[in-house]
C-alpha atoms as one frame of an Amber mdcrd trajectory, in Angstrom:
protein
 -14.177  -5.496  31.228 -11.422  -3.562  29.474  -8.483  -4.897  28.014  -4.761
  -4.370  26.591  -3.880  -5.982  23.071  -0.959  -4.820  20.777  -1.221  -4.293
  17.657   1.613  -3.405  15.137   3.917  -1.749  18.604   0.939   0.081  19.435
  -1.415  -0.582  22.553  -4.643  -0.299  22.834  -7.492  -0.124  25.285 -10.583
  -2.036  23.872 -13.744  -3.257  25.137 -16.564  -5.498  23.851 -17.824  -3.595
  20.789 -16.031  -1.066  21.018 -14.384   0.636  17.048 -10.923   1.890  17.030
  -8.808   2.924  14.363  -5.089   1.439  13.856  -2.293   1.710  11.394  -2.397
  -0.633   8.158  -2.452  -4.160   9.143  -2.161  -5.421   6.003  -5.514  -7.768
   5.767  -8.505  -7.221   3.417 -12.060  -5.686   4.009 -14.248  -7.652   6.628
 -11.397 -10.089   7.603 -11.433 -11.753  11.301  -7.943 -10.481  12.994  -6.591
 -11.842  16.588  -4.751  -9.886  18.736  -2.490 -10.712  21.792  -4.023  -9.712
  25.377  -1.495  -8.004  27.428  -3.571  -7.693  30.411  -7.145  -7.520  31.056
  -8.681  -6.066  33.941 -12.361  -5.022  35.548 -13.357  -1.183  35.405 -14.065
  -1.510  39.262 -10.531  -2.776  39.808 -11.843  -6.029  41.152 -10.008  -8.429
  38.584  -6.539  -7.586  37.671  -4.830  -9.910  35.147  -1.201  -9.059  33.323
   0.825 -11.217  31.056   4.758 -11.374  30.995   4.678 -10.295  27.877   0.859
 -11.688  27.141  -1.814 -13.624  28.582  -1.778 -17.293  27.598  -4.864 -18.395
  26.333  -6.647 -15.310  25.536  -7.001 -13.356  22.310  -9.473 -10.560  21.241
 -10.857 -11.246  17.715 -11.972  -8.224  15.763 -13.073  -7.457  11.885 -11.699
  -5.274   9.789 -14.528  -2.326   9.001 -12.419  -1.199   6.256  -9.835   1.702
   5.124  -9.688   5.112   5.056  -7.291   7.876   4.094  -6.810  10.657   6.740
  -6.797  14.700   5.815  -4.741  15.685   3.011  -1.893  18.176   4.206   0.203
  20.476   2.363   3.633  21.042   2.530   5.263  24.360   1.631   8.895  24.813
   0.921  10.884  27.897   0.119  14.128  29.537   0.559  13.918  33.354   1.053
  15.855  35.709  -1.401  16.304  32.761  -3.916  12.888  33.542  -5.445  12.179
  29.301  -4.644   8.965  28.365  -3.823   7.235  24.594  -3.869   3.937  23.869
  -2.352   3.432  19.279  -2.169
């Protein structure tokens, strides 16, 4: 059973135990979050359920595994026969 929850104006596809990774939420290490269900449906295509804008009555709990910074980038700014050159 997969389904459809929205978190921070992104959607996502989840199913039982399955790990995703989403933008800050702004709650603490190992806390319970709920999410809205905007549809849910079978992978065979027999059961087909969609909210207008999200199913009453059902919610997807899931725990915060904790943070993580992503790859450090670098920026590199210059302007050509000006001898300027910055590197973030």
């Amino acid at each position: 059973m997969y389904a459809v929850i929205q978190c921070k104006g992104h959607q996502y596809i989840v199913t039982k135990g399955s790990k995703i990774v989403v933008d800050s939420i702004g709650t603490e290490d190992k806390e319970i979050n709920n999410f809205d269900v905007l549809a849910v449906f079978e992978a065979d295509g027999s059961h087909v359920a969609v909210g207008s804008p999200v199913l009453k009555n059902v919610t997807v709990v899931a725990d915060n595994a904790g943070t993580a910074k992503g790859e450090k980038i670098n920026v590199l700014k210059f302007k050509r026969k000006n001898r300027y050159e910055r590197n973030i």
